[in-house]
Each structure stands twice: as structure tokens, then as C-alpha cells.
DSSP file (Angstrom, degrees, kcal/mol; ACC not computed):
  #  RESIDUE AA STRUCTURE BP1 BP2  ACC     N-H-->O    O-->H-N    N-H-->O    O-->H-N    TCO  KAPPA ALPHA  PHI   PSI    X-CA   Y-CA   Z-CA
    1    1 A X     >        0   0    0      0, 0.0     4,-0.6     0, 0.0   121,-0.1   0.000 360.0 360.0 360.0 -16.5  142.3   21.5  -30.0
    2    2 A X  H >>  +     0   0    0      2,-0.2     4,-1.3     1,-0.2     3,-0.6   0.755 360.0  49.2 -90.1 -40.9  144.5   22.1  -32.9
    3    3 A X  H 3> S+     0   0    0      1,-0.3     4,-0.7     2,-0.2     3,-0.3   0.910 105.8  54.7 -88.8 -44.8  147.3   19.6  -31.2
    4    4 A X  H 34 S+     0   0    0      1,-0.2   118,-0.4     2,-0.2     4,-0.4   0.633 112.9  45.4 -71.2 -20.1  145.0   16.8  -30.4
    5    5 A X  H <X S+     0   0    0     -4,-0.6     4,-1.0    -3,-0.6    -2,-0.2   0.710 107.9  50.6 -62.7 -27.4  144.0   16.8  -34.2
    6    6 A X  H  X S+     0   0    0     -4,-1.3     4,-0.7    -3,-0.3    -2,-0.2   0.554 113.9  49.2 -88.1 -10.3  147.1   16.9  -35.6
    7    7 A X  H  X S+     0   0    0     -4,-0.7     4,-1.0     2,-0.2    -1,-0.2   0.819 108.1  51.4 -83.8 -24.6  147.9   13.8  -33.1
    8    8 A X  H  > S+     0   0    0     -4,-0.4     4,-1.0     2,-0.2    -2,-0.2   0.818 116.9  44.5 -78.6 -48.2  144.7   11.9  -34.2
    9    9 A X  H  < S+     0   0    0     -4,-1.0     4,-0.2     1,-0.2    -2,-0.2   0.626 113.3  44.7 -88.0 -16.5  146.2   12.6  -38.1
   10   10 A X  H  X S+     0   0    0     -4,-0.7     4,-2.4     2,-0.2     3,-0.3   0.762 114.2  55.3-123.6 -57.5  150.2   11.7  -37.5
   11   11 A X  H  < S+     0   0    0     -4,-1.0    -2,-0.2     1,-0.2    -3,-0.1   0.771 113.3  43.7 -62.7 -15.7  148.5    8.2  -35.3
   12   12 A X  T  X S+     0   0    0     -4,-1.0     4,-1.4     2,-0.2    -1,-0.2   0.725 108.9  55.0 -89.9 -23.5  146.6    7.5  -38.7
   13   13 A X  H  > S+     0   0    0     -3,-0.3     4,-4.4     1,-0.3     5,-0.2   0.915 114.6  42.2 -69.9 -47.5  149.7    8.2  -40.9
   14   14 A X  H  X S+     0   0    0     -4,-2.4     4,-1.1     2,-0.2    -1,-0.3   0.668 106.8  56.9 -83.6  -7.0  151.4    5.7  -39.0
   15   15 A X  H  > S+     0   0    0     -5,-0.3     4,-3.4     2,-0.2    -1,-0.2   0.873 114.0  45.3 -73.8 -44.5  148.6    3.2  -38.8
   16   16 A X  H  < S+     0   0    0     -4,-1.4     4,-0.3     2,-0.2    -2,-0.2   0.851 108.4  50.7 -75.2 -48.2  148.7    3.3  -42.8
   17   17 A X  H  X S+     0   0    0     -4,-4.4     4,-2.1     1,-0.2    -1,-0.2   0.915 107.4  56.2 -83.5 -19.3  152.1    3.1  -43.3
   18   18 A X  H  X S+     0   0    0     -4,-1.1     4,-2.2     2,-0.2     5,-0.5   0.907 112.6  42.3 -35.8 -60.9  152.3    0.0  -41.0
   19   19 A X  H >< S+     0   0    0     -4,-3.4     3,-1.4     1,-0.2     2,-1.0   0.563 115.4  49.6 -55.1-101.7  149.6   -1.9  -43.1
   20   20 A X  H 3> S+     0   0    0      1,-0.3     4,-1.6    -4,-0.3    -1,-0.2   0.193 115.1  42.1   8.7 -48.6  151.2   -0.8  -46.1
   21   21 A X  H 3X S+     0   0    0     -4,-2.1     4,-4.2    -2,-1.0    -1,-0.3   0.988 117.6  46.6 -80.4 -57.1  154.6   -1.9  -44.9
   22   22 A X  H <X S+     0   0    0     -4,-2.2     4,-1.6    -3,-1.4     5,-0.4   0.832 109.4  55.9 -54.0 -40.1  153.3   -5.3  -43.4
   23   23 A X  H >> S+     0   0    0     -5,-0.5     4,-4.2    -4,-0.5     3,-0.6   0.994 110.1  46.2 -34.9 -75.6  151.1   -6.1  -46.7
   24   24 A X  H 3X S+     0   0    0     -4,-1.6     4,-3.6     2,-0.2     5,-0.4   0.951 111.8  50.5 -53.9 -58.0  154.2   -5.8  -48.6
   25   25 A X  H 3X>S+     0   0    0     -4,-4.2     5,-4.1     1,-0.2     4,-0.8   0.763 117.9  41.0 -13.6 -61.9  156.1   -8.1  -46.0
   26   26 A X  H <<5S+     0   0    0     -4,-1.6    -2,-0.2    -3,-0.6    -1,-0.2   0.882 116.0  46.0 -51.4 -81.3  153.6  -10.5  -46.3
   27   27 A X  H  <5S+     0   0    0     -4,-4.2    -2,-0.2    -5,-0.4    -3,-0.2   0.947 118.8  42.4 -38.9 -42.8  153.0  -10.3  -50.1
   28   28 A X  H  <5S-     0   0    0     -4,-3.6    -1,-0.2    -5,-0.3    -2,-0.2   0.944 110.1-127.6 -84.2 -31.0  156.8  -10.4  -50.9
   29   29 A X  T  <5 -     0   0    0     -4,-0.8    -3,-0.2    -5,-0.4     2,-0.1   0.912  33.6-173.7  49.4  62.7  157.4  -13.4  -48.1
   30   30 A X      < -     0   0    0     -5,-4.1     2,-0.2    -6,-0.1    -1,-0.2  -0.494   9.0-176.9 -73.5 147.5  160.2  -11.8  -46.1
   31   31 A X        +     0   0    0     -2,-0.1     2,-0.3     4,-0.0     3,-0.1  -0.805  32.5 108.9-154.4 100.0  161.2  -13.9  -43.9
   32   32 A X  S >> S-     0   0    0      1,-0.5     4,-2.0    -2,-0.2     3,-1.2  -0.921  79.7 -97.6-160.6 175.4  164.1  -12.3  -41.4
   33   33 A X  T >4 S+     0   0    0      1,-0.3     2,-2.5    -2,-0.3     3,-1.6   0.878 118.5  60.6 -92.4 -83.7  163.8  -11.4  -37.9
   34   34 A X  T 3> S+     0   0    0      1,-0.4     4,-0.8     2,-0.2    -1,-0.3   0.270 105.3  53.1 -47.8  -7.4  163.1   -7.4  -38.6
   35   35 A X  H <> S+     0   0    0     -2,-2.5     4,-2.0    -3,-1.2    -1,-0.4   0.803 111.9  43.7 -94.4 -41.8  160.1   -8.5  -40.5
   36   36 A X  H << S+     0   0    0     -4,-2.0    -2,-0.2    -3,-1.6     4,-0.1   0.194 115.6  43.1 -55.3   7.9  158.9  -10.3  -37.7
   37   37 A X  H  > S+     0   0    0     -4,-0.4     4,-1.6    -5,-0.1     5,-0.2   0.746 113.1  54.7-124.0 -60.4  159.6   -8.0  -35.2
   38   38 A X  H >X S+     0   0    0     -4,-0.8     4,-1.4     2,-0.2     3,-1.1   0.916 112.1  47.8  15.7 -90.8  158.1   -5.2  -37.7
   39   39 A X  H >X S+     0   0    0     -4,-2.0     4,-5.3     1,-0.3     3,-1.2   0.960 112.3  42.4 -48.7 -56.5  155.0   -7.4  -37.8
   40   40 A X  H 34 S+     0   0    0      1,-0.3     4,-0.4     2,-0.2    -1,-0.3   0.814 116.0  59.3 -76.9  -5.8  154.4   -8.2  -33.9
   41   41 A X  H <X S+     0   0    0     -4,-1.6     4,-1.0    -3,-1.1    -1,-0.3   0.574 106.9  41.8 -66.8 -20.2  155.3   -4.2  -33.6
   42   42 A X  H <X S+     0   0    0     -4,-1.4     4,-0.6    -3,-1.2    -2,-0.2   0.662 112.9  53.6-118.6 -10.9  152.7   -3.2  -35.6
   43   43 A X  H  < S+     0   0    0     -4,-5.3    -2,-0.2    -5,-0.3    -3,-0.1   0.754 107.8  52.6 -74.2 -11.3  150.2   -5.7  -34.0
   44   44 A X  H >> S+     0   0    0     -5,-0.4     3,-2.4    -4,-0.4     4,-1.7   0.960 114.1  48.3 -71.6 -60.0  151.0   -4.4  -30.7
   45   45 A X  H 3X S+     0   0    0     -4,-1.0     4,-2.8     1,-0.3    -1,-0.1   0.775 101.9  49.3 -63.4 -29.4  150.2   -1.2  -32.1
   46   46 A X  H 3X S+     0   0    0     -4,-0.6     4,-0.7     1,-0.2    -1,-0.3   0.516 112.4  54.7-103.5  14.1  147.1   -1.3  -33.9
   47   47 A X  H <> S+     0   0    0     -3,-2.4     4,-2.3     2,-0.2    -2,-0.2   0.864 109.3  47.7 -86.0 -35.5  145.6   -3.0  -30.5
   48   48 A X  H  X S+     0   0    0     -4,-1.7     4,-2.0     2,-0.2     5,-0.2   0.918 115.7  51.9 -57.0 -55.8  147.1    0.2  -28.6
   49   49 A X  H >X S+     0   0    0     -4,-2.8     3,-7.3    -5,-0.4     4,-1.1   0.881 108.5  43.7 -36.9 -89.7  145.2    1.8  -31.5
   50   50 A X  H 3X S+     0   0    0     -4,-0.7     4,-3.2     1,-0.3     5,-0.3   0.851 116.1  49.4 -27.2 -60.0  142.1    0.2  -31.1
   51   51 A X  H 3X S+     0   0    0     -4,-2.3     4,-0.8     1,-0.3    -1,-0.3   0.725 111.7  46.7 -64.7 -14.4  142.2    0.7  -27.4
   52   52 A X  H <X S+     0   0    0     -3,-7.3     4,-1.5    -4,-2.0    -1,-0.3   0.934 109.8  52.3 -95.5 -19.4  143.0    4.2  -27.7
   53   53 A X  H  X S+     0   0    0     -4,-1.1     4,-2.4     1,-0.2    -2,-0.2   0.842 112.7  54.1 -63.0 -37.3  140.0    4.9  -30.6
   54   54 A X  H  X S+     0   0    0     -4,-3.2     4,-0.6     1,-0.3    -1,-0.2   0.852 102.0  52.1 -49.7 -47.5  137.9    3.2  -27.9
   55   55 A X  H  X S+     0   0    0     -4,-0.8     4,-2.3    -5,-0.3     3,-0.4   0.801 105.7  59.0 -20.5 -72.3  139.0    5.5  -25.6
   56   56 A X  H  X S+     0   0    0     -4,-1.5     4,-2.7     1,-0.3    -1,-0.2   0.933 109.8  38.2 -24.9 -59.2  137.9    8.2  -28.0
   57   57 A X  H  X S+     0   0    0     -4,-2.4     4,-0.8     1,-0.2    -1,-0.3   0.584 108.0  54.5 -97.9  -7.2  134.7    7.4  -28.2
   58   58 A X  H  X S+     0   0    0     -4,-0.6     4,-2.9    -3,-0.4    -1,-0.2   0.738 115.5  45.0 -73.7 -29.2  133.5    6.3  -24.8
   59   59 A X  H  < S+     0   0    0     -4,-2.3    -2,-0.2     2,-0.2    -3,-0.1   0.785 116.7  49.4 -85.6 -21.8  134.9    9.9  -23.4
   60   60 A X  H  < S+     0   0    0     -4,-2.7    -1,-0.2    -5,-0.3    -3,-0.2   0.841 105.7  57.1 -54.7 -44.7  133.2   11.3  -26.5
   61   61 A X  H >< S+     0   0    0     -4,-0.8     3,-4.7     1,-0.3    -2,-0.2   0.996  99.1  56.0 -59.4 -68.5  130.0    9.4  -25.7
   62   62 A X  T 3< S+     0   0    0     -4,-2.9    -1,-0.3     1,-0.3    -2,-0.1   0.448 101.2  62.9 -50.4   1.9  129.6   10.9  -22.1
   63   63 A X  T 3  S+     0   0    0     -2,-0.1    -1,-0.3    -4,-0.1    -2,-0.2   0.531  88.1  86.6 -86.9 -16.7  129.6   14.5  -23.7
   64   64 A X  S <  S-     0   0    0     -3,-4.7    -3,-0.0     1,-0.1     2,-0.0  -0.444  80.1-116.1 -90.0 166.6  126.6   14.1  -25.6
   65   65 A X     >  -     0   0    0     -2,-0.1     4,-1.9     1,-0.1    -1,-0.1  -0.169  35.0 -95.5 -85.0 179.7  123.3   14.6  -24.6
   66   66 A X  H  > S+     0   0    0      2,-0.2     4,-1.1     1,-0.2     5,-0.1   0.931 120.2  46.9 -75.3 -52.4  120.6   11.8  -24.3
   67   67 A X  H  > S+     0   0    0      2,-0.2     4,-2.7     1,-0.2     3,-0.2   0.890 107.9  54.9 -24.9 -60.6  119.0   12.2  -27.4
   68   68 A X  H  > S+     0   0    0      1,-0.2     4,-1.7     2,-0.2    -2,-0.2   0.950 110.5  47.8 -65.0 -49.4  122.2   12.3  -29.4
   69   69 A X  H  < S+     0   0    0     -4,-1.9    -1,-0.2     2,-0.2    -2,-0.2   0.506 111.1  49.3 -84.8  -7.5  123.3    8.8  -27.8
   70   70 A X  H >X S+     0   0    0     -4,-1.1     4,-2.9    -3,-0.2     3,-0.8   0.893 106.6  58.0 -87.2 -50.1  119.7    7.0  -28.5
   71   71 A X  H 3X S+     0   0    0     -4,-2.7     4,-1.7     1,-0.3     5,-0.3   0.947 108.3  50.4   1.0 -88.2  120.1    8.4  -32.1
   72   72 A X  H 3X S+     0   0    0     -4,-1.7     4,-1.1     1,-0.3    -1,-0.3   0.625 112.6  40.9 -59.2 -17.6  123.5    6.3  -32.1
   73   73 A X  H <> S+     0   0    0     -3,-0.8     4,-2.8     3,-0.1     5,-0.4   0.861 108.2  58.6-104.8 -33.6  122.3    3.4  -31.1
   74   74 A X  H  X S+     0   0    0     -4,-2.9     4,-1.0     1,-0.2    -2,-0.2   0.765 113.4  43.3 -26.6 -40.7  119.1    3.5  -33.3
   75   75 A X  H  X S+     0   0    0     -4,-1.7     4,-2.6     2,-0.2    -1,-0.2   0.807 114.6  52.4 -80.8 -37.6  121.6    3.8  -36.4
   76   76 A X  H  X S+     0   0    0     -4,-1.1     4,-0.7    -5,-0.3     5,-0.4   0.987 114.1  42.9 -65.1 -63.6  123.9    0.9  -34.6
   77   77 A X  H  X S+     0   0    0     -4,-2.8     4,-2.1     1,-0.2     5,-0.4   0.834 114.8  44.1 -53.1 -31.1  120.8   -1.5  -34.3
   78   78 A X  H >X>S+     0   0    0     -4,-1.0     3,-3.1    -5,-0.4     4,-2.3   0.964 118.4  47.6 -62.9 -73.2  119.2   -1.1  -37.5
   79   79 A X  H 3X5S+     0   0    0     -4,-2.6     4,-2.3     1,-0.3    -2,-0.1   0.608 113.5  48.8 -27.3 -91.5  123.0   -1.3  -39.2
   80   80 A X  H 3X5S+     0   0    0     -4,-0.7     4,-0.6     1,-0.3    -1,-0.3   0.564 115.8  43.7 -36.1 -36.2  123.6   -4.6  -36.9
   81   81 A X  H <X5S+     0   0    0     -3,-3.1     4,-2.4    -4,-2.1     5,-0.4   0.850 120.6  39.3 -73.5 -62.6  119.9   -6.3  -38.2
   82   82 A X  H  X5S+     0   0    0     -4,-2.3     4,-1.4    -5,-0.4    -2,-0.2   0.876 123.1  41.2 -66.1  -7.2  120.3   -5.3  -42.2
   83   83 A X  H  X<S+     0   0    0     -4,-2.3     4,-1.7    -5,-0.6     5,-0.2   0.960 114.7  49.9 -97.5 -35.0  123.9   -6.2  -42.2
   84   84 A X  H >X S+     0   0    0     -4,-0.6     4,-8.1     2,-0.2     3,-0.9   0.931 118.9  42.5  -6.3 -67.8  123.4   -9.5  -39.9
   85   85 A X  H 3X S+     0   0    0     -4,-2.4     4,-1.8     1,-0.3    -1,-0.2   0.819 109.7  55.1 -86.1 -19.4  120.4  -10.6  -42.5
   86   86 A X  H 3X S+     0   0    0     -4,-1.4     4,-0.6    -5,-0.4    -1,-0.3   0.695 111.9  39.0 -83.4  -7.1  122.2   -9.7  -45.2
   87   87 A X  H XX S+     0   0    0     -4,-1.7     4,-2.9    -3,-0.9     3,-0.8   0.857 115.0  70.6 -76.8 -50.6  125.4  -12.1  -44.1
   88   88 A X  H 3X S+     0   0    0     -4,-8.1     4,-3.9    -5,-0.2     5,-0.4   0.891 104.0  27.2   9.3-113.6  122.6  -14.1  -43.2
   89   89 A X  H 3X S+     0   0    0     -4,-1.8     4,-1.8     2,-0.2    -1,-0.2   0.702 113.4  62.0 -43.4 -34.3  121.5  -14.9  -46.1
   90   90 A X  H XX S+     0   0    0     -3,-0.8     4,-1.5    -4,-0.6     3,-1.1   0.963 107.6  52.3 -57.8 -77.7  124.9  -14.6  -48.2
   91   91 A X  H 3X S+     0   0    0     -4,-2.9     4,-1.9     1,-0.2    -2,-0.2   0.890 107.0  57.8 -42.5 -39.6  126.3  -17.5  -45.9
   92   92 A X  H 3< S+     0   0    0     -4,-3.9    -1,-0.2    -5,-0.4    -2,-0.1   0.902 117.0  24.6 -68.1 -39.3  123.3  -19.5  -46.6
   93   93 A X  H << S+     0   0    0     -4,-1.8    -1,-0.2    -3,-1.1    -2,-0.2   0.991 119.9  50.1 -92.1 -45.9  123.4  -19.7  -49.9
   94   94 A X  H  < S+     0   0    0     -4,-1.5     2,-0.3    -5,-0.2    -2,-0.2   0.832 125.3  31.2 -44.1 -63.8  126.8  -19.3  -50.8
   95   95 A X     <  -     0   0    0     -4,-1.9     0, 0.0    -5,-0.2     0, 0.0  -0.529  55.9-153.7 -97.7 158.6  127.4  -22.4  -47.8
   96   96 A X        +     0   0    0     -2,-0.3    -1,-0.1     2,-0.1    -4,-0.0   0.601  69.8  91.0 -93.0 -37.7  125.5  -25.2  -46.6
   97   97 A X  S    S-     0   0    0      1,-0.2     2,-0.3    -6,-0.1    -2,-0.1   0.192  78.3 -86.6 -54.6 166.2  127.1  -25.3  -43.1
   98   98 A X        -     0   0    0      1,-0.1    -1,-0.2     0, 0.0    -2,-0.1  -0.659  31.3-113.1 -89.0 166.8  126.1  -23.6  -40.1
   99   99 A X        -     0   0    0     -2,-0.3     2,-0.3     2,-0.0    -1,-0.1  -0.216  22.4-143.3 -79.1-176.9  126.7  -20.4  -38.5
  100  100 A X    >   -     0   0    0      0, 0.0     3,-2.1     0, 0.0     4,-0.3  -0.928  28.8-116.0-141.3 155.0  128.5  -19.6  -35.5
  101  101 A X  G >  S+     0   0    0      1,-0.3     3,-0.8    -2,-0.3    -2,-0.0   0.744 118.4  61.4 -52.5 -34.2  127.9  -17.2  -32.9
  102  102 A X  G >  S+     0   0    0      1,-0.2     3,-1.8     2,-0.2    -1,-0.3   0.520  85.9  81.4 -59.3 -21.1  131.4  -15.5  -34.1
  103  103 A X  G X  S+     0   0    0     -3,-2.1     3,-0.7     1,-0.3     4,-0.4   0.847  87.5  59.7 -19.5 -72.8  129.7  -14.9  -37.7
  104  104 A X  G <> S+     0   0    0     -3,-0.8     4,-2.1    -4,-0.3    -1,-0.3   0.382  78.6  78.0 -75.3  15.1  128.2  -12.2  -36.3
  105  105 A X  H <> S+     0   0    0     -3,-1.8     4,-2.4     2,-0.2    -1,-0.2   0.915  90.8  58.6 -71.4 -32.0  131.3  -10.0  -35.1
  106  106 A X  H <>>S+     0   0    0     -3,-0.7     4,-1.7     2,-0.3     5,-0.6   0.992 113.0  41.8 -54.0 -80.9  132.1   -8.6  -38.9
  107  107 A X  H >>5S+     0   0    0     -4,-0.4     4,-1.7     1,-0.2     3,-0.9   0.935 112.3  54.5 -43.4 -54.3  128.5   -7.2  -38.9
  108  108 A X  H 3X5S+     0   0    0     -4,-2.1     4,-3.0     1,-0.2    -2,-0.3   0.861 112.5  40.9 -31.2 -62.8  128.8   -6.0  -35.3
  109  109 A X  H 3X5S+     0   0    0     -4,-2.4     4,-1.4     1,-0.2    -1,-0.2   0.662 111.8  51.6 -78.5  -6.9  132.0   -3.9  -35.8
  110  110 A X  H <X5S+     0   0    0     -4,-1.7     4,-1.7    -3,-0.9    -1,-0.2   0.630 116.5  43.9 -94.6 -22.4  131.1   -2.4  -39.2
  111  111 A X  H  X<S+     0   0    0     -4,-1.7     4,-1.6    -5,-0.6     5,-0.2   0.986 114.4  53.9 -74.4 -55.1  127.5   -1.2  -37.3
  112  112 A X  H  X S+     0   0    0     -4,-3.0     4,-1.8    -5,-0.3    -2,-0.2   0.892 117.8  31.4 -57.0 -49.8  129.7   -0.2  -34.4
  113  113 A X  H >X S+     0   0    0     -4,-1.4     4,-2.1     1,-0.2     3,-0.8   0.995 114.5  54.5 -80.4 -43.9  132.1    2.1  -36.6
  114  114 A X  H 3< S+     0   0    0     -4,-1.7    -1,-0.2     1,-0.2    -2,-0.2   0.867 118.1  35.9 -87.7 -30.6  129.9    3.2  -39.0
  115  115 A X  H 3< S+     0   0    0     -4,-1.6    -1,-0.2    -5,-0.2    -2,-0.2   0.660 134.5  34.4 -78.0 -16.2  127.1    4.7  -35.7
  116  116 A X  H X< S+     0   0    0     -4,-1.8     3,-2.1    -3,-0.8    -2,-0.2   0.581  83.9 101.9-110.8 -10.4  130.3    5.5  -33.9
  117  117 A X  T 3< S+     0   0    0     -4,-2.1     3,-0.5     1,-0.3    -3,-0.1   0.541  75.8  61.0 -62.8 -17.4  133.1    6.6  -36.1
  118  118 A X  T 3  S+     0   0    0      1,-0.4     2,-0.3    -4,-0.1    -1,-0.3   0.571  93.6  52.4-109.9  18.9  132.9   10.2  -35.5
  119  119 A X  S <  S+     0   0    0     -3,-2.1    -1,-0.4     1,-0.2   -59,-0.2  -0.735  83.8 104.5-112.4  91.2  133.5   10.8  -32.2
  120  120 A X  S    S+     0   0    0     -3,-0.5     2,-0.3    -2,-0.3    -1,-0.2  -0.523  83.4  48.3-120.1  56.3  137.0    8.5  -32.9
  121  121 A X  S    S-     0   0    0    -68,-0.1     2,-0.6     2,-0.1    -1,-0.1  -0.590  89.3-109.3-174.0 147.9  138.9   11.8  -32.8
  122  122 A X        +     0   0    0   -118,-0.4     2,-0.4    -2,-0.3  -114,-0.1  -0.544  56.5 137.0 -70.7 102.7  139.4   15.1  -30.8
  123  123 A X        -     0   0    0     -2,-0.6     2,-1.0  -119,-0.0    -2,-0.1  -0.977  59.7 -84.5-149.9 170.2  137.9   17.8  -32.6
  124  124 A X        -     0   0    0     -2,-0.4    -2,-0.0     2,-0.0     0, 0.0  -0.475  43.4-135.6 -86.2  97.9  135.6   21.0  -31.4
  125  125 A X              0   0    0     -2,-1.0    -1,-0.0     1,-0.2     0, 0.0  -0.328 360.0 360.0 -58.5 153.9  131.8   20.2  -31.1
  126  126 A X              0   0    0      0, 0.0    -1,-0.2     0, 0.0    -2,-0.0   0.460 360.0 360.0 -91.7 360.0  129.6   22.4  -32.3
């Protein structure tokens, strides 16, 4: 288990120094083909990312017991109402416009990670 952590921690290192380098890209406005190739390499990557965190946590899910996985969605829907009503309401006043359906993906994934975040990684259940 020890190798699958250390793989999860070395995939984060490189997730981080990727922003880090593409921020700076970005901020300074390099503008040469190894900063653009740089950039669509480290979008590539942090979809392969995404897809592999998904990964994680679906093969995570089916180890838990029934309980444990109603729990987790209990925590996602309540997240997904208060943070919803509370964009809600921010867009309303803050804007005059209307919302769009897409409005609510921002709540959705921060509900999603925050009820799901901890099976993102290989580690020994207890």
C-alpha cells in the first residue's frame, strides 16, 4: 500500500508544479511554442488526472458498505442545497440577469469533492 501512496503523492507534486508553472506562463505572457505545448501538456494531464481521481473513488465507493455510501450522499445533497442557495442568492443580488443551468456545476463539484474527497487516494481502510 505504501507504493500506491507514494504514487497518489509524486501525481500531486506534479499536478502542483504544473499550475504553478502555467500561472507563471500565463501571468508573465510567454508566448513561444514550449509554453504552448507546456500548457496543452498540462491540460491533457490534469483531465488524465481527473479521470484517474474518478477512478479512485468509484473503485473506492464499491468497497464501502451501504450505510457508509448513504452517509456520502447525505453530506453531498445537503452540501449541493446550502451551497446552490447560497450562489443563489449571491447571483441575485450581486446580478440582475438570469441563471443558467451551468450556474450550478461550481456548487455541484465542490459538494462532490468535499462528500467524496477521501476515498481520491489508495491508502489502507480501517
Amino acid at each position: 500500500m505504501k507504493k500506491y501512496i507514494s504514487i497518489n503523492i509524486i501525481l500531486f507534486i506534479v499536478l502542483l508544479a504544473g499550475t504553478i508553472i502555467t500561472i507563471f506562463i500565463i501571468y508573465k505572457d510567454i508566448d513561444t511554442s514550449l509554453s504552448l505545448k507546456v500548457i496543452i501538456g498540462y491540460i491533457i494531464y490534469l483531465l488524465l488526472y481527473g479521470l484517474f481521481s474518478i477512478f479512485l473513488v468509484i473503485a473506492d465507493t464499491r468497497k464501502l458498505n451501504w450505510i457508509q455510501i448513504r452517509k456520502r450522499h447525505f453530506t453531498f445533497i445537503t452540501w449541493f442545497i446550502s451551497l446552490s442557495a447560497t450562489y443563489y442568492l449571491i447571483y441575485y443580488f450581486l446580478k440582475s440577469s438570469e441563471m443558467d443551468v451551468w450556474d450550478l456545476s461550481i456548487p455541484f463539484g465542490v459538494s462532490f469533492g468535499l462528500a467524496f474527497s477521501d476515498l481520491m487516494s489508495w491508502k489502507k481502510k480501517d
